[in-house]
N, CA, C and O atoms as a GROMACS GRO file, in nm:
protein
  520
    1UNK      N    1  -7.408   3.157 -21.760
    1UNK     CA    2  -7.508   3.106 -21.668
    1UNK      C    3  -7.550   2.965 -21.701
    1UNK      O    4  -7.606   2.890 -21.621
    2UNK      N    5  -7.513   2.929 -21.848
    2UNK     CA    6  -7.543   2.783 -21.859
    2UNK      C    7  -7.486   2.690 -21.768
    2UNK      O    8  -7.519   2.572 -21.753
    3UNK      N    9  -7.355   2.783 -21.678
    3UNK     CA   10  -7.276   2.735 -21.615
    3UNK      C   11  -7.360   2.582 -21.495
    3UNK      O   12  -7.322   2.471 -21.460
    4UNK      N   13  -7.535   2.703 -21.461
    4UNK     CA   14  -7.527   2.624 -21.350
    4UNK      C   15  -7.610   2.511 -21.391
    4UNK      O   16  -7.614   2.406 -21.327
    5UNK      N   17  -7.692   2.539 -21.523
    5UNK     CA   18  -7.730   2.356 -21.558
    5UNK      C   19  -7.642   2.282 -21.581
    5UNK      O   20  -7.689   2.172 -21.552
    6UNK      N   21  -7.490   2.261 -21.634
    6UNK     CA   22  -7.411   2.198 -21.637
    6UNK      C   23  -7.449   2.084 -21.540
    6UNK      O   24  -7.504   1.976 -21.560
    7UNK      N   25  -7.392   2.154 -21.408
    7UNK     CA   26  -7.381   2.100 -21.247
    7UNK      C   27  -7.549   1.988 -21.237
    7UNK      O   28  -7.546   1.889 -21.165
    8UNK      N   29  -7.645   2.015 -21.296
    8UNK     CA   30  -7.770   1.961 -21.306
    8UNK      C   31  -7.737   1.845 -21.426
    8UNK      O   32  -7.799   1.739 -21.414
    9UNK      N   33  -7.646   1.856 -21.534
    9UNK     CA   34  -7.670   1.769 -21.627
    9UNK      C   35  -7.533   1.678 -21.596
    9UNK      O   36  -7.505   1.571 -21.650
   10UNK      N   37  -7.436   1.766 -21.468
   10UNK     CA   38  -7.358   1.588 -21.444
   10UNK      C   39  -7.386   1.501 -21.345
   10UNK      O   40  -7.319   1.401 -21.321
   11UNK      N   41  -7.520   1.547 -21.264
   11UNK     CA   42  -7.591   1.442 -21.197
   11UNK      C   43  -7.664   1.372 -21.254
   11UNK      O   44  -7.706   1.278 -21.187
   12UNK      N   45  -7.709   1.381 -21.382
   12UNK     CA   46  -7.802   1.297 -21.414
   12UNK      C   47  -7.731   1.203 -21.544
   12UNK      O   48  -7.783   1.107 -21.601
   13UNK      N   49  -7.589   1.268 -21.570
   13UNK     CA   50  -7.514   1.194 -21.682
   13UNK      C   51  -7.346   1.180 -21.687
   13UNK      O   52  -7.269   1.160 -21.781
   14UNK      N   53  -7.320   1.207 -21.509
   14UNK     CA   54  -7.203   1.215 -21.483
   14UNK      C   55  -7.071   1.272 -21.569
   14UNK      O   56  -6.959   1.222 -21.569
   15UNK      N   57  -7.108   1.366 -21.628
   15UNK     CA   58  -7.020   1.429 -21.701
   15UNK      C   59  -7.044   1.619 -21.721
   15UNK      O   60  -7.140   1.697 -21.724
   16UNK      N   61  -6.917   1.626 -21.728
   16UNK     CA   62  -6.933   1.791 -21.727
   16UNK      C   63  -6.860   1.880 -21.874
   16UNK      O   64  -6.744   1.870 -21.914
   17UNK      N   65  -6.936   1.938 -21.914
   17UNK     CA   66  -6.888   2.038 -22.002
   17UNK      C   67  -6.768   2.121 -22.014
   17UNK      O   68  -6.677   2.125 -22.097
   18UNK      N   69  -6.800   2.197 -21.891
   18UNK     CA   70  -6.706   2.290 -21.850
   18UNK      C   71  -6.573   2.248 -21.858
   18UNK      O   72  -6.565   2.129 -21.831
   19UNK      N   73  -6.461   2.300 -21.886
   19UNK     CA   74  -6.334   2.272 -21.813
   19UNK      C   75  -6.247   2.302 -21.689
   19UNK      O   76  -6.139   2.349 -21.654
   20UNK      N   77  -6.378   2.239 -21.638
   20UNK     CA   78  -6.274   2.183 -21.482
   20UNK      C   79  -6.258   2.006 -21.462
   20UNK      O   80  -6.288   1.948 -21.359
   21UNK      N   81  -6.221   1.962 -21.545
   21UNK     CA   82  -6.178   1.850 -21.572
   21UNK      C   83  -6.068   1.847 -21.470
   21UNK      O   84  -5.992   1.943 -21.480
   22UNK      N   85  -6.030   1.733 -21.343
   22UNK     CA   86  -5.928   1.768 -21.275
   22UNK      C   87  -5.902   1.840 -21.172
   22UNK      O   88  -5.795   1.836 -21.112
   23UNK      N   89  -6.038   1.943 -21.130
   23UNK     CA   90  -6.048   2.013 -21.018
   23UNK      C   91  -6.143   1.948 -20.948
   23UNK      O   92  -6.256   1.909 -20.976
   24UNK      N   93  -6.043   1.945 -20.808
   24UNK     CA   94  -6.095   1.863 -20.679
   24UNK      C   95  -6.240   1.908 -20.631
   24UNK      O   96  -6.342   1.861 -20.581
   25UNK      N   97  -6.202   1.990 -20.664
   25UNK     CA   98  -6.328   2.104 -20.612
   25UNK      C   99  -6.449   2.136 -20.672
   25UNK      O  100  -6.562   2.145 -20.624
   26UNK      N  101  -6.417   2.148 -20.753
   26UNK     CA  102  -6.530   2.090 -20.906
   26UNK      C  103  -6.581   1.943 -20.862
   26UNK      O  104  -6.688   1.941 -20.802
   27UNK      N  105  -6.549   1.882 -20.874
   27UNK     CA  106  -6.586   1.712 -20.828
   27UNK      C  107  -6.678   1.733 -20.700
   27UNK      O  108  -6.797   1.723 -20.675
   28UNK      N  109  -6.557   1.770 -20.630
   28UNK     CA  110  -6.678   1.789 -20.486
   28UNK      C  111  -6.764   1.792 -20.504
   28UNK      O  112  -6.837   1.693 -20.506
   29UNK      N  113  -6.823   1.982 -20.539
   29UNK     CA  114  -6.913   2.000 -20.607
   29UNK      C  115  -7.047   1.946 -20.640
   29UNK      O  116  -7.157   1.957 -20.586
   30UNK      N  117  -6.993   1.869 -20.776
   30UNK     CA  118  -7.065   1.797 -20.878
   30UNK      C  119  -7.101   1.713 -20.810
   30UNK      O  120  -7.219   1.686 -20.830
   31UNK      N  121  -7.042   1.641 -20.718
   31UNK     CA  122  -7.103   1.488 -20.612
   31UNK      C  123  -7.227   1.535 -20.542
   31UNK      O  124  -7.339   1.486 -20.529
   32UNK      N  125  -7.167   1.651 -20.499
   32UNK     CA  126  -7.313   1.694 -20.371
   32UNK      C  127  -7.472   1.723 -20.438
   32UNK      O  128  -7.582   1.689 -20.394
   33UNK      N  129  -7.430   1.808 -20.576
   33UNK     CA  130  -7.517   1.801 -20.659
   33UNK      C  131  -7.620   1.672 -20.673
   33UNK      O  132  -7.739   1.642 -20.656
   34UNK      N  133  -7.494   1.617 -20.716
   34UNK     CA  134  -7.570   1.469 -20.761
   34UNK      C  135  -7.588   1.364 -20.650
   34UNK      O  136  -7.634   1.255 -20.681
   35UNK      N  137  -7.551   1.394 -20.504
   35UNK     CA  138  -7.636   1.341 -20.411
   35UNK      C  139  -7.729   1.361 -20.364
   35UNK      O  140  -7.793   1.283 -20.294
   36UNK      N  141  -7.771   1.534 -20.409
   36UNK     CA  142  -7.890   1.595 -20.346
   36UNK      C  143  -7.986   1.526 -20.431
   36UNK      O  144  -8.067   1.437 -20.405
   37UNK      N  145  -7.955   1.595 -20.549
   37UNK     CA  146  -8.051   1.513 -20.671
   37UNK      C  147  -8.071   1.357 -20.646
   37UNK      O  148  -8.180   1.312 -20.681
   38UNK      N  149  -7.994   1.285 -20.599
   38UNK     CA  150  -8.062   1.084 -20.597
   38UNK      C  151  -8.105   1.099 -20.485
   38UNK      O  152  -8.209   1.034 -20.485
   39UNK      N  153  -8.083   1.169 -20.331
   39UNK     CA  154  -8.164   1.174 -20.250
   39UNK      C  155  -8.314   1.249 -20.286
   39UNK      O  156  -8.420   1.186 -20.279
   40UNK      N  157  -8.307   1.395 -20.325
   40UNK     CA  158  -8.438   1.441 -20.385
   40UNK      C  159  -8.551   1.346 -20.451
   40UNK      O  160  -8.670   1.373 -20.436
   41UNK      N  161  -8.505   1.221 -20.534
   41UNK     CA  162  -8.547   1.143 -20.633
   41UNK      C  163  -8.591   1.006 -20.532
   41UNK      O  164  -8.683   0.931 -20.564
   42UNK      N  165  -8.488   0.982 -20.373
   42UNK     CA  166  -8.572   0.912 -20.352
   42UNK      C  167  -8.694   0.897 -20.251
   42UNK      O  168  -8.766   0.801 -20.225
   43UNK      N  169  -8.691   1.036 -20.200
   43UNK     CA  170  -8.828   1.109 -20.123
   43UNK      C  171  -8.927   1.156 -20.231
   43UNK      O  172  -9.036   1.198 -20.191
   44UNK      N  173  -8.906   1.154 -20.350
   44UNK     CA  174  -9.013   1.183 -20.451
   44UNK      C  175  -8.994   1.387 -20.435
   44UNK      O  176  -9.058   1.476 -20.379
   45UNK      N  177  -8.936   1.384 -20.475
   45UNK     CA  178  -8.886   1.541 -20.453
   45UNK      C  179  -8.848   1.645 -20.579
   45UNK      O  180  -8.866   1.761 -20.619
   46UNK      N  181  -8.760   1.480 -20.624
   46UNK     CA  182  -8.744   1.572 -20.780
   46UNK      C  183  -8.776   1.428 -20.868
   46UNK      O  184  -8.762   1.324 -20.804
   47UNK      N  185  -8.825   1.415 -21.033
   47UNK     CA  186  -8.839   1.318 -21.088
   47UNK      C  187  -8.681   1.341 -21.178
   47UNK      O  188  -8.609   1.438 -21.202
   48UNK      N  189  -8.676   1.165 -21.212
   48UNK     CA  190  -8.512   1.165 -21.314
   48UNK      C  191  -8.578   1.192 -21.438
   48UNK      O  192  -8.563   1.282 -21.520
   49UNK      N  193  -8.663   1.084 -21.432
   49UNK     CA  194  -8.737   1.010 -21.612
   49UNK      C  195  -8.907   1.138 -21.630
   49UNK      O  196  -8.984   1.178 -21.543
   50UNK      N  197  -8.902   1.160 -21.757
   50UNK     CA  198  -8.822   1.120 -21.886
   50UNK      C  199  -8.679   1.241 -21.847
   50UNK      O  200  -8.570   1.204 -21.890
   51UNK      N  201  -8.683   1.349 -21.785
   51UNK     CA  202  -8.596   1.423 -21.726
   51UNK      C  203  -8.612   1.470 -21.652
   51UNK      O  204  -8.729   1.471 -21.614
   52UNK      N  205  -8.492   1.559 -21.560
   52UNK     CA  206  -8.517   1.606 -21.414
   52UNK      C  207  -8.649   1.728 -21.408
   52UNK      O  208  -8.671   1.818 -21.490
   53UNK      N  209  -8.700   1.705 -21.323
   53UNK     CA  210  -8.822   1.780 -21.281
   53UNK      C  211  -8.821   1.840 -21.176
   53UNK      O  212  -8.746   1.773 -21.104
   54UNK      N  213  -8.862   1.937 -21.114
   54UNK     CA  214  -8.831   1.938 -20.965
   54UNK      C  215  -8.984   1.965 -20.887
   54UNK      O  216  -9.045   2.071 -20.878
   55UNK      N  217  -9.019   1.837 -20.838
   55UNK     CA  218  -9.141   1.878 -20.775
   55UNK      C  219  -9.172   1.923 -20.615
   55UNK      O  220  -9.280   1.910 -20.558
   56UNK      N  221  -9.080   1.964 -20.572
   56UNK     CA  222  -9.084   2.054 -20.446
   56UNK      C  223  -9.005   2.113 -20.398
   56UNK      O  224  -8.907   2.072 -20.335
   57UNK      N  225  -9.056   2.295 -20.438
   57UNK     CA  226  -8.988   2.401 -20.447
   57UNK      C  227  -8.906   2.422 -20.339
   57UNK      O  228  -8.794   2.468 -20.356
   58UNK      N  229  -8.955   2.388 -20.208
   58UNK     CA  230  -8.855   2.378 -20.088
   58UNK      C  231  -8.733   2.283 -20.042
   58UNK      O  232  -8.648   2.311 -19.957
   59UNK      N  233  -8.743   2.170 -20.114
   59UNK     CA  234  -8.617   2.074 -20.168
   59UNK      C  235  -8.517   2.190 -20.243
   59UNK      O  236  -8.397   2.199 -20.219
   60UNK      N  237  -8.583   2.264 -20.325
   60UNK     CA  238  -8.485   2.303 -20.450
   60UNK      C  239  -8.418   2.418 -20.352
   60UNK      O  240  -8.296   2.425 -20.345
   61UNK      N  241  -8.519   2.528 -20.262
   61UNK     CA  242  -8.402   2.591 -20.200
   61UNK      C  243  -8.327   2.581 -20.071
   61UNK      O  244  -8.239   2.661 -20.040
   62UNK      N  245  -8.374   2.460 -19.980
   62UNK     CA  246  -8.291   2.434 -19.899
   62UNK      C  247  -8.227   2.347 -19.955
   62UNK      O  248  -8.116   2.385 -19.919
   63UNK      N  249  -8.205   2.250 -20.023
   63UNK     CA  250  -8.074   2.164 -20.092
   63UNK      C  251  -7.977   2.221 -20.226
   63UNK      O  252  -7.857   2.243 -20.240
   64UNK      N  253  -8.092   2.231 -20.312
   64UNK     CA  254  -7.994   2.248 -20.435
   64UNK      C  255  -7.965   2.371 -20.441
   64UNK      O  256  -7.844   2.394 -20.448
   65UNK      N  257  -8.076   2.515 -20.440
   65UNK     CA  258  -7.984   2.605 -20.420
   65UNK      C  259  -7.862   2.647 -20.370
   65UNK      O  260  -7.775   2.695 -20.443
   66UNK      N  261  -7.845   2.626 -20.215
   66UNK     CA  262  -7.682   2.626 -20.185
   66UNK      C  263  -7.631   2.613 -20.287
   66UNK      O  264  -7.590   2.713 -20.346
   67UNK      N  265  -7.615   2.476 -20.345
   67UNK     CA  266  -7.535   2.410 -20.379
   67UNK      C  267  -7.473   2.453 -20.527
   67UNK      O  268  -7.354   2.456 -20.559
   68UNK      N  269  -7.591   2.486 -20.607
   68UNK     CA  270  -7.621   2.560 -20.704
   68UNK      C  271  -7.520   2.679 -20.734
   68UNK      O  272  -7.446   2.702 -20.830
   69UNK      N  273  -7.546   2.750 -20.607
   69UNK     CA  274  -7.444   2.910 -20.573
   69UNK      C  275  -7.288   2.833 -20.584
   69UNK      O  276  -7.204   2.854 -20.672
   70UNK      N  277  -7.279   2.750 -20.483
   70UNK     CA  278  -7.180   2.739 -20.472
   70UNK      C  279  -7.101   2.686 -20.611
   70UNK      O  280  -6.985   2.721 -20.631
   71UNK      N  281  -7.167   2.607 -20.697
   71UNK     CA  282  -7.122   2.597 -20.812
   71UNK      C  283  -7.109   2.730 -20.901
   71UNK      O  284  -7.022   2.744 -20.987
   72UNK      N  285  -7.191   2.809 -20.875
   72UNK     CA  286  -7.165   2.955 -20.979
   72UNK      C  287  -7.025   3.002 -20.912
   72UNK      O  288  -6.929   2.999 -20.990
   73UNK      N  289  -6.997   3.047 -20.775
   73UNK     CA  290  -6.918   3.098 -20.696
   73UNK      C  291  -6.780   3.032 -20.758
   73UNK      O  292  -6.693   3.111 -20.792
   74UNK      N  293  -6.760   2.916 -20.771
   74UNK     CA  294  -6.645   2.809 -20.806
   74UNK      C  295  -6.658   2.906 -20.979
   74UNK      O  296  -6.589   3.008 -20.977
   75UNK      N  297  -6.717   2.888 -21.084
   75UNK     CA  298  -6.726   2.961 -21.211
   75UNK      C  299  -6.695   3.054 -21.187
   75UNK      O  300  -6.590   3.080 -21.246
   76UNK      N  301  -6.751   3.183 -21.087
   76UNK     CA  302  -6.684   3.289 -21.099
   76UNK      C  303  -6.535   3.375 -21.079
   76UNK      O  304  -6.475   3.473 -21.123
   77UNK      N  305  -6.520   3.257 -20.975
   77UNK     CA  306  -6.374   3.269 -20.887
   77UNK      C  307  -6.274   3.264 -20.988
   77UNK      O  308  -6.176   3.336 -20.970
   78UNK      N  309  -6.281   3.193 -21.091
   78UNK     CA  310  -6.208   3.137 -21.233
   78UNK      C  311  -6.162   3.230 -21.294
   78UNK      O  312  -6.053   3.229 -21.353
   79UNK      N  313  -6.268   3.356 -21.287
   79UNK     CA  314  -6.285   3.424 -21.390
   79UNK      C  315  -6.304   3.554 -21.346
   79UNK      O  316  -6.320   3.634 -21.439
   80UNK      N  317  -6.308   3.594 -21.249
   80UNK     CA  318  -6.303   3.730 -21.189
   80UNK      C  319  -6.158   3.793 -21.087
   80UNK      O  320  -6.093   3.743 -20.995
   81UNK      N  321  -6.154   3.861 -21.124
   81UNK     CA  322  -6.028   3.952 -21.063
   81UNK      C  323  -6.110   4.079 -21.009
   81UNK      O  324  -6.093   4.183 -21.072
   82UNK      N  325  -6.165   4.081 -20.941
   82UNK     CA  326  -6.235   4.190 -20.785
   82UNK      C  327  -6.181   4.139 -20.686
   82UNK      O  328  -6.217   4.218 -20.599
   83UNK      N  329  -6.115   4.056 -20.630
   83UNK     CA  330  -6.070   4.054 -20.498
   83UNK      C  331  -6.154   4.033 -20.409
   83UNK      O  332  -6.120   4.031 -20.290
   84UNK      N  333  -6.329   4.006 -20.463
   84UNK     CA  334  -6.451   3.970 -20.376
   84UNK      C  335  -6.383   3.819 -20.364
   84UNK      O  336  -6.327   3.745 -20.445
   85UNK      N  337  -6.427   3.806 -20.175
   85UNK     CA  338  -6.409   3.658 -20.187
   85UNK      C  339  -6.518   3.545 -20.205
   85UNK      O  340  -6.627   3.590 -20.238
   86UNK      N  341  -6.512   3.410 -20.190
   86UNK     CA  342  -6.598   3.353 -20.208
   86UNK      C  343  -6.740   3.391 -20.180
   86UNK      O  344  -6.834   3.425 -20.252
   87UNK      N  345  -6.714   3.363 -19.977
   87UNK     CA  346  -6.777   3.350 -19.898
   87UNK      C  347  -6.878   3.498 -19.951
   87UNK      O  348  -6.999   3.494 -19.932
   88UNK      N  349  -6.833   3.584 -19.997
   88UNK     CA  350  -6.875   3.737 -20.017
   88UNK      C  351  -7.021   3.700 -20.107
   88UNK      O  352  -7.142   3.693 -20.084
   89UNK      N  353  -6.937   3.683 -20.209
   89UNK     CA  354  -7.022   3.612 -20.346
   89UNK      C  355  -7.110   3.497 -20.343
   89UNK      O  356  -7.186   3.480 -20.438
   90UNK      N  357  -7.111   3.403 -20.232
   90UNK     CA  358  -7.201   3.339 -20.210
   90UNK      C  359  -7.314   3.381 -20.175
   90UNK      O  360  -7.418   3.356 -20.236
   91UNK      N  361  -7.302   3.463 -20.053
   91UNK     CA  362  -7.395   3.555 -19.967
   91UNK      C  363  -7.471   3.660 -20.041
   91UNK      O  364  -7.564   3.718 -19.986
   92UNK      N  365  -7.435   3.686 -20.166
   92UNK     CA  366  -7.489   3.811 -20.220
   92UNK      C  367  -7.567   3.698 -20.320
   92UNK      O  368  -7.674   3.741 -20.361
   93UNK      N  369  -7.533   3.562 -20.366
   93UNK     CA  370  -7.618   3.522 -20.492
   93UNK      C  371  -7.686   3.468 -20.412
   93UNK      O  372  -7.765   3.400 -20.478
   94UNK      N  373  -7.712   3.449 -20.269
   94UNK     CA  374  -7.826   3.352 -20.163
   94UNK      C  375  -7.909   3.469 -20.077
   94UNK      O  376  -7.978   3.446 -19.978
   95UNK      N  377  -7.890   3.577 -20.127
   95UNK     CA  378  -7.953   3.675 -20.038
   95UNK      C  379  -8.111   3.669 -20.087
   95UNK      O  380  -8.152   3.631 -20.197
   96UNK      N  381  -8.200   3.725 -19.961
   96UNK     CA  382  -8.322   3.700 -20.009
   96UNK      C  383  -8.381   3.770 -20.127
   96UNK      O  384  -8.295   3.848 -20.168
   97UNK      N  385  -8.464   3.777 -20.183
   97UNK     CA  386  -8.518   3.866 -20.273
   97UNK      C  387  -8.632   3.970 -20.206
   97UNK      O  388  -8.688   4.069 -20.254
   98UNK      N  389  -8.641   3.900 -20.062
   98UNK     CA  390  -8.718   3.998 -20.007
   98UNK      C  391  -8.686   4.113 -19.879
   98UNK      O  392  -8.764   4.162 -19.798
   99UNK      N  393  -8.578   4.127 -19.893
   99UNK     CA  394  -8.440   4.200 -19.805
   99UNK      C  395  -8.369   4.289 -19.889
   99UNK      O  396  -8.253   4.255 -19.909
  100UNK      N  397  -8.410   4.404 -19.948
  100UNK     CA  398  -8.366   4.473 -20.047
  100UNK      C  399  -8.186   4.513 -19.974
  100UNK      O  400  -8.082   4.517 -20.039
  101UNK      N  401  -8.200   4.534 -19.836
  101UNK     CA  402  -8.092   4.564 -19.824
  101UNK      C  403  -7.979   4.476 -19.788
  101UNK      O  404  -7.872   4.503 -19.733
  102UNK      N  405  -8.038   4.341 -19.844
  102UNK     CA  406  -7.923   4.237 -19.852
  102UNK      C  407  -7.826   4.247 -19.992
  102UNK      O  408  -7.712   4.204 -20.010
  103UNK      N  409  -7.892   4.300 -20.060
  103UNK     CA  410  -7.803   4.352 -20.199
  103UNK      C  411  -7.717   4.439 -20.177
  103UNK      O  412  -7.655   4.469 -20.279
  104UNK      N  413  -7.678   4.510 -20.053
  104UNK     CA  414  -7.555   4.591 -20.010
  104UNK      C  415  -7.476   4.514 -19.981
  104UNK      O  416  -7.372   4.572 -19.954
  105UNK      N  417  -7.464   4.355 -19.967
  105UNK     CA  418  -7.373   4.299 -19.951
  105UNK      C  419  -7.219   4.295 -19.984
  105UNK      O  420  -7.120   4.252 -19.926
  106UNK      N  421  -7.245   4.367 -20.122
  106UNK     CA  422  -7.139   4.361 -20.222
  106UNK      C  423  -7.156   4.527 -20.305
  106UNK      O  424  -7.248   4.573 -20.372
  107UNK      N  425  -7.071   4.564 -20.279
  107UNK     CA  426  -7.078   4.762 -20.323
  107UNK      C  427  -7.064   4.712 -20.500
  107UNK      O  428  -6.950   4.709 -20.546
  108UNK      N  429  -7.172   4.676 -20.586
  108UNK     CA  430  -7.145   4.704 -20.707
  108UNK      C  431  -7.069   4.777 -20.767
  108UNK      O  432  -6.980   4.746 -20.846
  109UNK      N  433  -7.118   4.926 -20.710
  109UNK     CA  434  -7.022   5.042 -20.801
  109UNK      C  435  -6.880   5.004 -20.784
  109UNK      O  436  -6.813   5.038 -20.882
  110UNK      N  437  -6.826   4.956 -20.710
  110UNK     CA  438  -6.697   4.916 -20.724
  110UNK      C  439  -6.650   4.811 -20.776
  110UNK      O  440  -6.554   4.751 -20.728
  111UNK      N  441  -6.724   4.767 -20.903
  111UNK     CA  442  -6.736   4.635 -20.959
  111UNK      C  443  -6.709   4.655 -21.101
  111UNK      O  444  -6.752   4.761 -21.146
  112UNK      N  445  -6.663   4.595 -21.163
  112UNK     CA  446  -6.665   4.578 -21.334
  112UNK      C  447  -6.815   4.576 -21.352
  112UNK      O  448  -6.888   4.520 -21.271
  113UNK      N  449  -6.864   4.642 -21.471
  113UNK     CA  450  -6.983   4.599 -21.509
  113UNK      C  451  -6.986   4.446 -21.552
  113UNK      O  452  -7.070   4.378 -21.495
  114UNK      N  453  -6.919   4.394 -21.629
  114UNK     CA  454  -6.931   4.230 -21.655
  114UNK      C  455  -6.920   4.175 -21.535
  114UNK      O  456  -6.990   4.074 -21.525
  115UNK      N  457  -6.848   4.207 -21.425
  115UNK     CA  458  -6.882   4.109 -21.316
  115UNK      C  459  -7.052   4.126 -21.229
  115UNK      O  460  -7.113   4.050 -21.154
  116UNK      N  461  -7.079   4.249 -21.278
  116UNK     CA  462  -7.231   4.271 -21.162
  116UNK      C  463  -7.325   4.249 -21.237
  116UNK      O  464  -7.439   4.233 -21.194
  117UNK      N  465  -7.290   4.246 -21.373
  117UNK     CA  466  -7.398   4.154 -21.464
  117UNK      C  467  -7.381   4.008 -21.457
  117UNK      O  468  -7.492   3.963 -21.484
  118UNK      N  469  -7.315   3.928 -21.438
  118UNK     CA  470  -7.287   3.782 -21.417
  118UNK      C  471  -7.348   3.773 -21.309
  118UNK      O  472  -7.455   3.714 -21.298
  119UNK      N  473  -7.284   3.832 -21.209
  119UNK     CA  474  -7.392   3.843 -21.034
  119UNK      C  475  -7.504   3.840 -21.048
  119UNK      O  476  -7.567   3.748 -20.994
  120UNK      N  477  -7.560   3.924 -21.114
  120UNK     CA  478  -7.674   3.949 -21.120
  120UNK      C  479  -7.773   3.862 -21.215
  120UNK      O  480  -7.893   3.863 -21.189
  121UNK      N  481  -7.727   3.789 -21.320
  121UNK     CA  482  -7.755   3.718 -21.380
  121UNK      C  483  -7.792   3.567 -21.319
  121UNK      O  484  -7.897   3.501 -21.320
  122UNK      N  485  -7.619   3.534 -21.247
  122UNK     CA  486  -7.652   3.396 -21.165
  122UNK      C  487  -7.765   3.424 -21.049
  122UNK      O  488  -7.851   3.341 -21.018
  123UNK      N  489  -7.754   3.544 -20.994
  123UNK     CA  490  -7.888   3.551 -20.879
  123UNK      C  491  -8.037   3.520 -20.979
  123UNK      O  492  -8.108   3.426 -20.943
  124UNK      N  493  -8.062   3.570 -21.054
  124UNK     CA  494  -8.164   3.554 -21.102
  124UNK      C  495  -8.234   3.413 -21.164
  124UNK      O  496  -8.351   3.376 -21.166
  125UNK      N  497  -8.105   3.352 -21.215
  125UNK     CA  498  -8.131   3.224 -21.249
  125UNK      C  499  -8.139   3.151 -21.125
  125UNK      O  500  -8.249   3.096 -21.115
  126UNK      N  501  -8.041   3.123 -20.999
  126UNK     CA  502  -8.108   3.064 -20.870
  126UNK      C  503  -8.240   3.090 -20.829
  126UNK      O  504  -8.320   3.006 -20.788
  127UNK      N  505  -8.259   3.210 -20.841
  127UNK     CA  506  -8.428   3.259 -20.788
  127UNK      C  507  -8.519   3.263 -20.869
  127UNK      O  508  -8.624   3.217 -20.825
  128UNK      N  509  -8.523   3.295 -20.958
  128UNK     CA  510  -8.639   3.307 -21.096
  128UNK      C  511  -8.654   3.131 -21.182
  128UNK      O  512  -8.744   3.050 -21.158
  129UNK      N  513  -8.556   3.114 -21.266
  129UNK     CA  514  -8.546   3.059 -21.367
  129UNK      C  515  -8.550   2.926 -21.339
  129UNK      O  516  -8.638   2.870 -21.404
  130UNK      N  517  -8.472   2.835 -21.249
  130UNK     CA  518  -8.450   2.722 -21.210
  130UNK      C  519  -8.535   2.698 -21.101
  130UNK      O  520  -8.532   2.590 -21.043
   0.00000   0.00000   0.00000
């Protein structure tokens, strides 16, 4: 899950941890990130200095969240063999928290436990933590 500050620390220092060094898609990504973030910064939305801040919670989930998911979604795709597709996995880590039956999106029980704990993990960090 450190996965998705990464995506937060190569907008503000253009560089990424991870190894997707070389993926187009990764880049993408990382740009939109880091355009949301210098646009956020110049409506006064999010602060850079002394580090990123985010001072309006509705910036963070109509911009960066997407964007956020979509960076976990790209991490998970890497690394999961369920045959869930993207679009699947996006929808289930952007579902509301107040739509219990948006969590049927995706039939867990037919899931690896390490993958519905990662799910469940990146949902929590989009909604709770960040």
């Amino acid at each position: 899950t450190y996965h998705l500050l990464d995506a937060l620390f190569y907008a503000t220092e253009g560089r990424m941890s991870v190894p997707f060094t070389g993926s187009r898609e990764a880049e993408v990504v990382l740009n939109k990130v880091r355009d949301a973030i210098d646009a956020g910064s110049k409506r006064l939305l999010v602060q850079r200095t002394p580090h990123l801040v985010l001072l309006d919670r509705r910036f963070y989930h109509a911009e960066l969240k997407p964007l956020l998911a979509q960076w976990a979604v790209l991490w998970l795709s890497v690394r999961q063999t369920s045959g869930l597709t993207d679009d699947l996995v996006r929808r289930y880590l952007l579902r509301s928290k107040n739509d219990p039956s948006a969590a049927n999106i995706i039939d867990t029980d037919a899931l690896d436990d390490e993958l519905v704990k990662m799910l469940n993990l990146f949902y929590d960090w989009l909604h709770s933590f960040l």
